[in-house]
C-alpha positions, -999 to +999 in steps of 0.1 A: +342+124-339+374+147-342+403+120-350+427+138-324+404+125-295+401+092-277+365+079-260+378+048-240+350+036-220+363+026-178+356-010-187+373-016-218+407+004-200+405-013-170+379-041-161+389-047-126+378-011-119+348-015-127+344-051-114+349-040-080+336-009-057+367+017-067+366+048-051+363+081-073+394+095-062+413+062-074+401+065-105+407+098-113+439+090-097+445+066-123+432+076-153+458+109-145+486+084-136+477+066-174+480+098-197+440+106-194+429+144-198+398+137-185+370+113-171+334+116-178+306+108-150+276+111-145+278+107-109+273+147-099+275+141-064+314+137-070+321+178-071+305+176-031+333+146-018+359+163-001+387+136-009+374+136-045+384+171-050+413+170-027+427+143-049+418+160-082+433+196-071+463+171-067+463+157-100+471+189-126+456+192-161+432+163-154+396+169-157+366+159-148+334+163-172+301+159-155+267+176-159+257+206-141+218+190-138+211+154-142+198+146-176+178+112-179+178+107-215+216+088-224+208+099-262+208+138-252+240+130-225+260+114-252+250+138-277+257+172-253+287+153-246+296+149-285+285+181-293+310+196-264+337+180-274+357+208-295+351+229-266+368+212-239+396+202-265+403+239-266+398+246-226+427+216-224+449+232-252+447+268-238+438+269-206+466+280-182+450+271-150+449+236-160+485+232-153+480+244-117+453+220-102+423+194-117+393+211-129+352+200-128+341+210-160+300+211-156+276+208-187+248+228-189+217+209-187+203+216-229+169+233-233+150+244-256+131+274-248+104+299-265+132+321-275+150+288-296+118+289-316+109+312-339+073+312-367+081+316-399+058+339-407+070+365-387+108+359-401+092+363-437+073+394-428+106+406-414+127+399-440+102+418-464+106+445-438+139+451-442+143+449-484+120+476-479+089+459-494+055+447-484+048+412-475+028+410-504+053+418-529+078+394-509+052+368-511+048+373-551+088+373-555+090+342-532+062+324-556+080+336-590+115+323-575+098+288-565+078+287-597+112+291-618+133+267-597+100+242-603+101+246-641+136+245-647+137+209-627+109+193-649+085+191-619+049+195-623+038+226-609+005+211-596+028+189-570+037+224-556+003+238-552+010+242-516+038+264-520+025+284-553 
């Protein structure tokens, strides 16, 4: 994780808020009040609380991160969260309006959809395509540039019969 960021889970800051029913707003209040840019929740009712954001548009340059859909999975939260990172770094580093009020910053829910995967096939064929050959002869330079690479490691060829 980039070195110029700090993860502090609620509980290891401050135990009592998390021992005992702390409202939202207090701990965004907090959090602000302690040098925090940000809190992460997963609670996505929060954006709908009217004192929650009345307190936040209080509390200027403090964020918080939630996801715009509920994800189940904590391994694909944490990761989206990871993966984000940079990206909200940059939104606290250059981002005017963050001086003016407290912002929601909303996640979008990862997918993978038909358009995210692509067959092979069709790529090669494509490729061929455009350096202006047929798949055949794409197929037959493929084969002599696998064949080469096999050679000059030492490999058996027969191991690559798949390929060859």
């Amino acid at each position: 994780m980039d070195s110029s960021l700090d993860v502090i889970h609620l509980s290891d800051f401050n135990p009592t808020l998390s021992m005992t029913s702390t409202p939202d707003w207090m701990l965004y209040w907090t959090a602000h009040h302690n040098n925090f840019d940000a809190l992460v929740t997963r609670d996505l009712a929060q954006r709908t609380q009217l004192v929650e954001m009345y307190v936040l548009s209080k509390l200027p340059g403090f964020s918080v991160i939630t996801w715009k859909r509920p994800i189940e999975d904590p391994i694909t939260e944490w990761g989206q969260l990871i993966a984000y990172l940079p990206e909200i770094r940059k939104r606290f580093e250059n981002d005017d309006s963050r001086g003016r009020s407290g912002t929601v910053i909303l996640l979008p829910k990862p997918t993978l959809g038909t358009d995210n995967i692509l067959d092979a096939k069709d790529i090669f064929g494509k490729l061929a395509n455009d350096q202006g050959i047929s798949y055949r002869e794409a197929r037959v330079l493929a084969k002599t540039e696998l064949g080469d690479v096999i050679e000059a490691s030492g490999s058996n060829r027969d191991d690559f019969d798949d390929l060859l």
